[in-house]
N, C-alpha and C positions, 0 to 999 in steps of 0.2 A: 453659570453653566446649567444647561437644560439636561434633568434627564428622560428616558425611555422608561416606562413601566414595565418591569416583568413579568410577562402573564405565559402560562405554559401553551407549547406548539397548538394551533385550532386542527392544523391537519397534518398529515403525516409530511414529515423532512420539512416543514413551514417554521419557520424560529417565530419569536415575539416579534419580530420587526417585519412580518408578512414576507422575511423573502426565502426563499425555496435552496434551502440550505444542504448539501448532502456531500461526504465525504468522497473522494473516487479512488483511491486507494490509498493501502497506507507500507512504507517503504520500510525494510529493515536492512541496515547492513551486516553483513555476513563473513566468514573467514571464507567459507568456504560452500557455494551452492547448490552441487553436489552431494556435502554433507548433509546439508538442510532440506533437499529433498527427500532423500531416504527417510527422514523423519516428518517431515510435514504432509506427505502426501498418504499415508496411510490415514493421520491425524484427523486431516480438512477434508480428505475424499473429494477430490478438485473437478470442478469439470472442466476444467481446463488447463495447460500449460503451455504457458510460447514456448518456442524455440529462444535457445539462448542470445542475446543480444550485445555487441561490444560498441563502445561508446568511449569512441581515444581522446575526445574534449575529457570528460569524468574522470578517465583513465580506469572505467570502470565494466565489468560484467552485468547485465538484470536479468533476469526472469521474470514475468508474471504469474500469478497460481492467481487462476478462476474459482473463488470458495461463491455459497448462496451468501446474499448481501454484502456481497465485495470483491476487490482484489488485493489481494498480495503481494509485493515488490523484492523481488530479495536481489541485493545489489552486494557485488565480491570485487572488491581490488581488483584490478589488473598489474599493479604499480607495487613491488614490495616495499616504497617508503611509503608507501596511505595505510593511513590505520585500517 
């Protein structure tokens, strides 16, 4: 088995294996998103927020919240048997 050397990123979001790596956002599930805004948007100070989105494959609610270097996913049940 071959392996790769670990050498740290040469440029920014570049990993050791030269490829151009970067997160696009990152998902929490939530009881309730509603509740969650009231609390994250004073927090993160957003420059953005969709409108709310329903998605009946998931059986699920999302939001995204626009913070600086990212987004944020906050996804609520629509289903009272989903956790």
């Amino acid at each position: 088995m071959s392996s790769v050397p670990l050498t740290p990123p040469t440029e920014e979001g570049s990993s050791h294996l030269g490829l151009d790596l970067r997160i696009h956002h990152i998902g929490y599930a939530v009881q309730s998103i509603d509740d969650q805004l009231r609390s994250w948007v004073p927090l993160f100070e957003p420059q953005a927020v969709s409108a709310r989105t329903k998605d009946p494959i998931q059986r699920v609610s999302v939001v995204f919240i626009e913070i600086p270097g990212g987004t944020l996913e906050l996804i609520e049940p629509t289903d009272p048997s989903r956790p």
